[in-house]
TORLO-662845 format. One record per residue: residue number from 1; residue in three letters; x, y, z of N, C-alpha, C in turn. Coordinates in nm, 2 decimals. Layout:
% TORLO-662845
NODE    k    r      nx      ny      nz     cax     cay     caz      cx      cy      cz
NODE  NUM  ALA       X       Y       Z       X       Y       Z       X       Y       Z
...
***
This chain:
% TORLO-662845
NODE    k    r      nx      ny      nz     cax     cay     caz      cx      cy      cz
NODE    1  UNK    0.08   -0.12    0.00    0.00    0.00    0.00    0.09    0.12    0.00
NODE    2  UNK    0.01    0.21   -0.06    0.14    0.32   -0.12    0.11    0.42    0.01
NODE    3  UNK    0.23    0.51    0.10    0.22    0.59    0.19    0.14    0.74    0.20
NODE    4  UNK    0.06    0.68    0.31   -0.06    0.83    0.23    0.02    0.97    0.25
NODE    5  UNK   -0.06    1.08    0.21   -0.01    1.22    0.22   -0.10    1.29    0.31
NODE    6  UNK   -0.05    1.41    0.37   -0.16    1.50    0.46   -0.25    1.57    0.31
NODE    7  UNK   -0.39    1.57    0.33   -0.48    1.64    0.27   -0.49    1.77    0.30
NODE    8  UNK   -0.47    1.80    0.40   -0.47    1.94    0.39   -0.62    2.00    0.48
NODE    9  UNK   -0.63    2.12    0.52   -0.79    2.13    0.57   -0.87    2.21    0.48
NODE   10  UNK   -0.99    2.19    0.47   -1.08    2.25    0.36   -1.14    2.30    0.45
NODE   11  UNK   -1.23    2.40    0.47   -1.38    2.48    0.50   -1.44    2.51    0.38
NODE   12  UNK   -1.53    2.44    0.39   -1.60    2.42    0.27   -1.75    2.53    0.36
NODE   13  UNK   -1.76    2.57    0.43   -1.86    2.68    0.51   -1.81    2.78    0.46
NODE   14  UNK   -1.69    2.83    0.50   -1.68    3.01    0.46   -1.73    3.09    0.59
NODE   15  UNK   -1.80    3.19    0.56   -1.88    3.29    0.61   -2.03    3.28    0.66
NODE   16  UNK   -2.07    3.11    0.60   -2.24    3.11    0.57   -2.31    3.10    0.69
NODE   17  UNK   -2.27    3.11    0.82   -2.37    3.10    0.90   -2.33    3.23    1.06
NODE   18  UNK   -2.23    3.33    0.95   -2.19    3.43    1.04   -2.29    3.52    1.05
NODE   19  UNK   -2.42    3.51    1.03   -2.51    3.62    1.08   -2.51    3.65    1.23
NODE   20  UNK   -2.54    3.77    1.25   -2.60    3.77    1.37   -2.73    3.70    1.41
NODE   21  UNK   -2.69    3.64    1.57   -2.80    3.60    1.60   -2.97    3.66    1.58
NODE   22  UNK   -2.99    3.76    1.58   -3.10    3.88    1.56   -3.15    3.84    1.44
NODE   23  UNK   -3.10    3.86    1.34   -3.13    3.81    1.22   -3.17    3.71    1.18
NODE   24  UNK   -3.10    3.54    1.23   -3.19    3.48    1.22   -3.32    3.42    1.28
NODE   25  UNK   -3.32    3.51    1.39   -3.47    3.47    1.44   -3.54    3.60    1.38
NODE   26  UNK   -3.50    3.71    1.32   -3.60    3.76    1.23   -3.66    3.69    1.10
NODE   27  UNK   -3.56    3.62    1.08   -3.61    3.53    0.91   -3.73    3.41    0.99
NODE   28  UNK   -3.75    3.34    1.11   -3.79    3.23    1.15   -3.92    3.33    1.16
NODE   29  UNK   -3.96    3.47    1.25   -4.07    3.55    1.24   -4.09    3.56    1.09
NODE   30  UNK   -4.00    3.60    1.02   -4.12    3.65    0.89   -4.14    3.56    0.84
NODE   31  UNK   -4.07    3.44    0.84   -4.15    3.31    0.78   -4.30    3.31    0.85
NODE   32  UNK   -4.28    3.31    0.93   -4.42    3.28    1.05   -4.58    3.33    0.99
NODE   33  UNK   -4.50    3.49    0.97   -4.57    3.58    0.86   -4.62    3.57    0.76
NODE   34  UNK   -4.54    3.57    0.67   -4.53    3.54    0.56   -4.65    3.40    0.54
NODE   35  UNK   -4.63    3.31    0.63   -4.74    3.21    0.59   -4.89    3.21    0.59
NODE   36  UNK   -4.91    3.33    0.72   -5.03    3.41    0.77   -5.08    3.47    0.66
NODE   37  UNK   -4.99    3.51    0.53   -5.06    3.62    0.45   -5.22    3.52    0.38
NODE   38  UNK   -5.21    3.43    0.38   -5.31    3.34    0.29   -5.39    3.33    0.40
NODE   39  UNK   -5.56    3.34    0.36   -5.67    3.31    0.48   -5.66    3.17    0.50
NODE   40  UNK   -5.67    3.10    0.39   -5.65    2.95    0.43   -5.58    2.94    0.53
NODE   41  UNK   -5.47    2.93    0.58   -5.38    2.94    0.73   -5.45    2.95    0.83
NODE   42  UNK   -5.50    2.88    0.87   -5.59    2.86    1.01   -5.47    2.88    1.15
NODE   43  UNK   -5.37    2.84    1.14   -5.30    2.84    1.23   -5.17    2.78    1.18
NODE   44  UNK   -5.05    2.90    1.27   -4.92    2.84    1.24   -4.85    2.78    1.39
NODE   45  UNK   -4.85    2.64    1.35   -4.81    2.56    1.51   -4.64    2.60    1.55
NODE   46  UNK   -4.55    2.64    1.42   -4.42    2.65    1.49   -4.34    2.71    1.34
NODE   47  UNK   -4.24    2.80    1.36   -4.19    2.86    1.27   -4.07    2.88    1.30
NODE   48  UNK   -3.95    2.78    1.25   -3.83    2.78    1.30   -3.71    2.83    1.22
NODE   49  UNK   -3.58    2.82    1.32   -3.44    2.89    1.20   -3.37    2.71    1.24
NODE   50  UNK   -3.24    2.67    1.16   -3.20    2.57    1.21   -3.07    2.54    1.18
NODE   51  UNK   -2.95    2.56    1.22   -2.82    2.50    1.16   -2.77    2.49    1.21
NODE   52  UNK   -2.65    2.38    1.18   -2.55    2.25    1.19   -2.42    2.34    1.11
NODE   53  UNK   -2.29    2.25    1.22   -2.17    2.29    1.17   -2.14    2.19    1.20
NODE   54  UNK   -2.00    2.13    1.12   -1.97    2.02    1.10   -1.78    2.03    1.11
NODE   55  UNK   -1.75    1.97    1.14   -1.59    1.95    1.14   -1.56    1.80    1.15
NODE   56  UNK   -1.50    1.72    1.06   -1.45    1.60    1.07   -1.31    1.63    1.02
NODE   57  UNK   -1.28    1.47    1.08   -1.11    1.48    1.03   -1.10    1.34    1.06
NODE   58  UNK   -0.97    1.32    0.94   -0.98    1.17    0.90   -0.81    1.20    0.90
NODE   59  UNK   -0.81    1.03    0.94   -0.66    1.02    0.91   -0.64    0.81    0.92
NODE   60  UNK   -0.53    0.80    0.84   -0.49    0.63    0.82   -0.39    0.57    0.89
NODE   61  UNK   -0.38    0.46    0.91   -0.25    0.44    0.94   -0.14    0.42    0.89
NODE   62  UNK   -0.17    0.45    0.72   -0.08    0.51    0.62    0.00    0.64    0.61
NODE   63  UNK   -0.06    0.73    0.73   -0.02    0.84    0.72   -0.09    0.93    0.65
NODE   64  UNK   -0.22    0.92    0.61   -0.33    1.02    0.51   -0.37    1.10    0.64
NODE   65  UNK   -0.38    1.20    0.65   -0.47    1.28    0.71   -0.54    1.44    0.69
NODE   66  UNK   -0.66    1.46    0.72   -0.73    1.60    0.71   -0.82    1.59    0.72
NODE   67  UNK   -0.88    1.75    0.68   -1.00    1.73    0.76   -1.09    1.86    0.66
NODE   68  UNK   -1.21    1.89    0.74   -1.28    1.98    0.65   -1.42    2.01    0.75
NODE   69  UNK   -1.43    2.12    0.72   -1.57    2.18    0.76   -1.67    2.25    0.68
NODE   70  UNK   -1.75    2.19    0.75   -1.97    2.23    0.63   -2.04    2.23    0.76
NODE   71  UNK   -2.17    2.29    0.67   -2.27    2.32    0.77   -2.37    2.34    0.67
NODE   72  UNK   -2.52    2.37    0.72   -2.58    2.44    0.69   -2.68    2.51    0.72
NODE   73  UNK   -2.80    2.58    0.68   -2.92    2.70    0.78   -3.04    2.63    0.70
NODE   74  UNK   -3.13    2.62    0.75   -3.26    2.56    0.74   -3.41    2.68    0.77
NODE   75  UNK   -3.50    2.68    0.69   -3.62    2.75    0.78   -3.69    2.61    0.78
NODE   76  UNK   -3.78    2.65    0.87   -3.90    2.49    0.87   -4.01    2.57    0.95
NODE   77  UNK   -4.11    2.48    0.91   -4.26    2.54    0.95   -4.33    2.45    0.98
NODE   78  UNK   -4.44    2.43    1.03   -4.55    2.36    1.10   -4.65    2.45    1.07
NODE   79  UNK   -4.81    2.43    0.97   -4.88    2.50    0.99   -5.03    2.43    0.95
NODE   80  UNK   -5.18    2.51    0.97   -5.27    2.42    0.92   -5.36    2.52    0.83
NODE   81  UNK   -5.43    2.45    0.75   -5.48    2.52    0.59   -5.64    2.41    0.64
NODE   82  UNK   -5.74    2.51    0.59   -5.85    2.50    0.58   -5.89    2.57    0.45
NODE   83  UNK   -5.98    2.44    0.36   -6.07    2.53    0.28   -6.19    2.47    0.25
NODE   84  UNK   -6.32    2.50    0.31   -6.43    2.43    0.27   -6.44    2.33    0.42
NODE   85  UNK   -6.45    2.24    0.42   -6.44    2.09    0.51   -6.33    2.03    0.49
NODE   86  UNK   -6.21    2.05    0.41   -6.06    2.00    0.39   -5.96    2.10    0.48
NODE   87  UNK   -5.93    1.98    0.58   -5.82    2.08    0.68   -5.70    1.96    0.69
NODE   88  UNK   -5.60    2.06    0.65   -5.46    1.99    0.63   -5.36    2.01    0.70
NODE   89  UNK   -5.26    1.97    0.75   -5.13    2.00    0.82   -5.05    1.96    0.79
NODE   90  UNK   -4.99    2.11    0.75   -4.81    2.08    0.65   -4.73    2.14    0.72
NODE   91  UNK   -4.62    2.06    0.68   -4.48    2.05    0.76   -4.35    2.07    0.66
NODE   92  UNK   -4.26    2.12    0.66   -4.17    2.13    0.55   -4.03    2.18    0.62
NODE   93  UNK   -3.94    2.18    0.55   -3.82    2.28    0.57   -3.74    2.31    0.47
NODE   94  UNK   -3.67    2.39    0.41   -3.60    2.45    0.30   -3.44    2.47    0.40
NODE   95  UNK   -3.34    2.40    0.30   -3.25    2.44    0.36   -3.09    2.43    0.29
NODE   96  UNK   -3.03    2.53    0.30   -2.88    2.58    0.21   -2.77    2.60    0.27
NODE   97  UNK   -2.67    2.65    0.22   -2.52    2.61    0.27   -2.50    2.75    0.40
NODE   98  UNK   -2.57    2.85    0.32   -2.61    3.00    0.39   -2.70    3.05    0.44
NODE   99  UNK   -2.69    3.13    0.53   -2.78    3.15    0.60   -2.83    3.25    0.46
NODE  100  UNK   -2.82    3.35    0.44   -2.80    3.49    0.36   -2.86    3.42    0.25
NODE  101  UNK   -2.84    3.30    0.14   -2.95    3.25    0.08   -3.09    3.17    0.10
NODE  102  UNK   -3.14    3.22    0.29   -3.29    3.17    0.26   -3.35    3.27    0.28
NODE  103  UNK   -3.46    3.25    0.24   -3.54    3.36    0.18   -3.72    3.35    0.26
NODE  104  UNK   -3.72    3.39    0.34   -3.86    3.36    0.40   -3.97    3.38    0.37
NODE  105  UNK   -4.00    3.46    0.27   -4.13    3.49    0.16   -4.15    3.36    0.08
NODE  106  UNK   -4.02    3.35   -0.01   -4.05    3.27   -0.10   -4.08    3.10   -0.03
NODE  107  UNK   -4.01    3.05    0.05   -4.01    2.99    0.12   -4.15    2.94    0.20
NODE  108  UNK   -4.22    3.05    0.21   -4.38    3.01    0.31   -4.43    3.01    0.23
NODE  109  UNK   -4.42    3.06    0.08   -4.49    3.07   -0.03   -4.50    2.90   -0.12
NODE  110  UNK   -4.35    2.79   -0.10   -4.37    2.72   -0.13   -4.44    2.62   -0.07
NODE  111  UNK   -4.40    2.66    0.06   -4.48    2.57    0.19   -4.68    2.53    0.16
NODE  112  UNK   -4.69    2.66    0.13   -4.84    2.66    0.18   -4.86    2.62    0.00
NODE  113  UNK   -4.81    2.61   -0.10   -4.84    2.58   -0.20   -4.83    2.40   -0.21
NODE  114  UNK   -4.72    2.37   -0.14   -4.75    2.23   -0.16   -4.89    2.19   -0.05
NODE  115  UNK   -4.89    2.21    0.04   -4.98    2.22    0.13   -5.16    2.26    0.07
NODE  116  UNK   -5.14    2.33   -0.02   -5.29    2.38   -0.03   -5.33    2.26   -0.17
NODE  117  UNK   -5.22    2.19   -0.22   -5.27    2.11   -0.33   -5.34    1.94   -0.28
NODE  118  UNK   -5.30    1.92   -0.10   -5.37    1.86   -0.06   -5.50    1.88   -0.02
NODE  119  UNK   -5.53    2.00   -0.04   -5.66    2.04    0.04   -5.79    2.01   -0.05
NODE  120  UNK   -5.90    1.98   -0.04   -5.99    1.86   -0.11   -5.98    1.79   -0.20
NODE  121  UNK   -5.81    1.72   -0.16   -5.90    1.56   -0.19   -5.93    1.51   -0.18
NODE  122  UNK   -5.94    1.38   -0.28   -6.05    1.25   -0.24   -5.98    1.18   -0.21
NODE  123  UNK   -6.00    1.10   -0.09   -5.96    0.94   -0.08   -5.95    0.84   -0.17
NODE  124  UNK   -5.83    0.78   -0.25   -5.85    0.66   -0.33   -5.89    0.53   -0.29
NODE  125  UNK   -5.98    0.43   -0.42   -6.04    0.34   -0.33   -5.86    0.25   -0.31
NODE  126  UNK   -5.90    0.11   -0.21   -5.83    0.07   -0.17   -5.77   -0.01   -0.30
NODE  127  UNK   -5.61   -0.05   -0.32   -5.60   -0.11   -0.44   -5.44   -0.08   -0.49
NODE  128  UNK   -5.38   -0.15   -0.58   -5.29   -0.15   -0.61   -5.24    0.00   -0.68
NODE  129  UNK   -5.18    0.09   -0.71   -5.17    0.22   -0.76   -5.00    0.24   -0.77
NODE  130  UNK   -4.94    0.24   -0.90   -4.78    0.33   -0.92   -4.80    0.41   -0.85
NODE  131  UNK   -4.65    0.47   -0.81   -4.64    0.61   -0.77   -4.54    0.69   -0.77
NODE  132  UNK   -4.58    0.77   -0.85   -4.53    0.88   -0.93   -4.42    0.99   -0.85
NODE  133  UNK   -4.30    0.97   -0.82   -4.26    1.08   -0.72   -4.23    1.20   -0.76
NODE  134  UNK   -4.18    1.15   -0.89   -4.16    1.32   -0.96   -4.19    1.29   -1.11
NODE  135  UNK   -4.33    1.33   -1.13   -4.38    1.37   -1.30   -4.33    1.45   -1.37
NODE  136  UNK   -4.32    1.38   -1.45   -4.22    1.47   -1.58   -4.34    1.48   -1.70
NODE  137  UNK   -4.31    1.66   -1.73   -4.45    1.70   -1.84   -4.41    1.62   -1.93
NODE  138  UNK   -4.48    1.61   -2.05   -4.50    1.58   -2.17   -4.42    1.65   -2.23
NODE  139  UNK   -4.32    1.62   -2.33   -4.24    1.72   -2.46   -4.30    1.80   -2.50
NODE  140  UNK   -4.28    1.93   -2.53   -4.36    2.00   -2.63   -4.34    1.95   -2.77
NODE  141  UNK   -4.46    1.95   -2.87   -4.39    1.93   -3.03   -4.35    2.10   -3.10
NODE  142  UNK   -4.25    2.00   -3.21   -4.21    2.13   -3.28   -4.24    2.05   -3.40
NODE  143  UNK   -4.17    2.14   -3.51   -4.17    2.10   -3.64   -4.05    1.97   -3.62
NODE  144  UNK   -3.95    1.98   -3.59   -3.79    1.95   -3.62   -3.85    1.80   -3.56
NODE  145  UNK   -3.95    1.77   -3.39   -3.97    1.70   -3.29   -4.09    1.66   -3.28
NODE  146  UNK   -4.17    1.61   -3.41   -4.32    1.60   -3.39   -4.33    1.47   -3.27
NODE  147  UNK   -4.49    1.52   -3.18   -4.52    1.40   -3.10   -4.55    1.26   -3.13
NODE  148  UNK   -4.51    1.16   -3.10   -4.60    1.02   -3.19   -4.69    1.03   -3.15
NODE  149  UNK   -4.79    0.94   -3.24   -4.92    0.95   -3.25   -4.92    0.81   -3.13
NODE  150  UNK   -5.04    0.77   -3.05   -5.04    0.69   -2.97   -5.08    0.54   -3.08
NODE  151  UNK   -5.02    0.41   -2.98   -5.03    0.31   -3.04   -5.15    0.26   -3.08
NODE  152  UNK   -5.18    0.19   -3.19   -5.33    0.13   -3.26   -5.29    0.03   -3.27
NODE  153  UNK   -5.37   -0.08   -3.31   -5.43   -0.22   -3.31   -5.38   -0.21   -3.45
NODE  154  UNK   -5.38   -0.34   -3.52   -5.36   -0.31   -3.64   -5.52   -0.30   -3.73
NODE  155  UNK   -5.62   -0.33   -3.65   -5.73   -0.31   -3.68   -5.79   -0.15   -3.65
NODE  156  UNK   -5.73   -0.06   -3.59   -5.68    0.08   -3.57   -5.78    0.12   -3.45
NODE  157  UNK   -5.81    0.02   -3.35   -5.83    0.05   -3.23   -5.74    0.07   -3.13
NODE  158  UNK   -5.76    0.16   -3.01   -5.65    0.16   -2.89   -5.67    0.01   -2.86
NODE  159  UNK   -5.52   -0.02   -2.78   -5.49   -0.18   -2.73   -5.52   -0.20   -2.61
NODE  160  UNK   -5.58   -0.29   -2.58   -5.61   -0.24   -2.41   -5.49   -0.26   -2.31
NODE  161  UNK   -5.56   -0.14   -2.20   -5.39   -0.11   -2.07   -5.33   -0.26   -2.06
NODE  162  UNK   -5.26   -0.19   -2.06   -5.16   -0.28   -2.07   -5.05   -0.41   -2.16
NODE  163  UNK   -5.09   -0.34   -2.27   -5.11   -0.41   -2.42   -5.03   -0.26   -2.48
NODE  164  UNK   -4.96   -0.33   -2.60   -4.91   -0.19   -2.72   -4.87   -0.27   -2.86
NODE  165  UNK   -4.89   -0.21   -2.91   -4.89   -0.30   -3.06   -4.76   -0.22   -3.14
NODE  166  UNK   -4.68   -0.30   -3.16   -4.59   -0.24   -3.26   -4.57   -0.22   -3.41
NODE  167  UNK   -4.48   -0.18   -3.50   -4.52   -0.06   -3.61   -4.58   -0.18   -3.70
NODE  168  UNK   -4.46   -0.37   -3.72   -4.49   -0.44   -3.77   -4.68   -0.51   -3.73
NODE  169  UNK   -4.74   -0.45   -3.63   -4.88   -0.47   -3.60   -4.86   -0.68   -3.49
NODE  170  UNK   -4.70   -0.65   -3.47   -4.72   -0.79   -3.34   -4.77   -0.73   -3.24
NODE  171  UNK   -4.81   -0.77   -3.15   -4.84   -0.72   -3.00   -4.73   -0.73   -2.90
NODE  172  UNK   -4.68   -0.58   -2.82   -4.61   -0.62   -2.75   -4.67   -0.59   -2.62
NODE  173  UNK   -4.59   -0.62   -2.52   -4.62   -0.59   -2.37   -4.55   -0.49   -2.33
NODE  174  UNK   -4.61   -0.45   -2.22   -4.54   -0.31   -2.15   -4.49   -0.40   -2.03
NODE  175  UNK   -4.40   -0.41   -1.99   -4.32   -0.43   -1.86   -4.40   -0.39   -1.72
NODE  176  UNK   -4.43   -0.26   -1.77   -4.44   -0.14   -1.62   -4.63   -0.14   -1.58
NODE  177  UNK   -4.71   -0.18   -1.70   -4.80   -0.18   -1.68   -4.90   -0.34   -1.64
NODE  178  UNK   -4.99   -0.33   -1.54   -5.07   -0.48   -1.56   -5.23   -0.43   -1.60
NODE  179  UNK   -5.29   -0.51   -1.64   -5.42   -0.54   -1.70   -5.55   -0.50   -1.62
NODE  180  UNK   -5.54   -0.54   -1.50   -5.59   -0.50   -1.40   -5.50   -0.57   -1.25
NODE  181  UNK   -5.53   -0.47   -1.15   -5.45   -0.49   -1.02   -5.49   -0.67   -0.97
NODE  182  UNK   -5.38   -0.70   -0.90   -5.39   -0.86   -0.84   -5.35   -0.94   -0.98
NODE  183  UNK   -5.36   -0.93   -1.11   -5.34   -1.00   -1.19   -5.18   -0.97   -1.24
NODE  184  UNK   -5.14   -1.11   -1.34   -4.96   -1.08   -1.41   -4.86   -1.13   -1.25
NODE  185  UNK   -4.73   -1.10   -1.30   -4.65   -1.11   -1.17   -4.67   -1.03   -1.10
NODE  186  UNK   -4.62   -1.08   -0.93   -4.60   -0.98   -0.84   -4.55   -0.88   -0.82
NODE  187  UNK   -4.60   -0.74   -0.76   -4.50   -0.64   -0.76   -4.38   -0.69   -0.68
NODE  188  UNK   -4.21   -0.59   -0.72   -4.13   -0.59   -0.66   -4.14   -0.53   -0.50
NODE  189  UNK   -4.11   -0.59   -0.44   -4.06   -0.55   -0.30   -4.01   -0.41   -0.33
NODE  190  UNK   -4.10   -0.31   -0.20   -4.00   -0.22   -0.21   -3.86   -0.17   -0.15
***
């Protein structure tokens, strides 16, 4: 094994959590605020500031050694949204290398937006269901990029879910799709 070298010390933080104390319990208030501006907001249960500093240091019995410091500042919220007979409680936190890049408007603003997209829904019935963690739109078409047209039968009907017919008109299967729930193989473990 080849003899290690000192690495040297990093601070990979800087400056980012040199605010005054004052300040960031003003950002944790105007978050607080800031969430209040929407009627929906029935009540905000907690409106916080949050951050961690970090120092490790590593060394071998090769002789490698160093070290490095990180950290970071967090806002987080606790609040509840009514609209109609749909009352929701959202919880979140946003959080960066700096204090000086969080932003307490924008921040309550995304809060209560993911929060207000729960608010009347429906219960799904009980049953097998994908799930989608992050949806990706549809392409736009252009000239250069036209959309395909969806798959047909070669008798020029849709194929049913879980079915797709290819250009030669064989039938193929979709992997990702079943026919209906409980039927085909079992889902994977998650």
């Amino acid at each position: 094994m080849p003899e290690g070298k000192p690495l040297g010390s990093h601070d990979l933080l800087g400056e980012g959590l040199s605010a005054p104390l004052e300040r960031k319990k003003e950002a944790a208030l105007a978050l607080e605020e800031a969430l209040r501006e929407d009627p929906r907001v029935k009540s905000v249960l907690m409106g916080g500031y949050l951050e961690r500093e970090t120092r490790l240091a590593l060394a071998s019995t090769q002789g490698a050694e160093g070290s490095f410091r990180t950290g970071l500042a967090a806002l987080m919220a606790s609040f509840v949204m009514a609209q109609g007979s749909s009352v929701k409680q959202g919880w979140d936190f946003k959080a960066g290398k700096e204090f000086h890049a969080l932003e307490p408007g924008r921040t309550a603003l995304e809060f209560r937006e993911k929060t207000a997209r729960l608010l009347e829904a429906q219960p799904l019935r009980t049953g097998r269901y994908r799930a989608i963690w992050s949806p990706r739109p549809w392409p736009c078409s252009s000239p250069s990029s036209p959309r395909p047209s969806p798959a047909r039968t070669p008798g020029g009907e849709k194929p049913p879910p879980g079915e797709a017919w290819g250009k030669g008109g064989e039938r193929a299967r979709d992997p990702h799709r079943r026919p209906h729930p409980g039927k085909g193989p079992p889902l994977p473990p998650l």
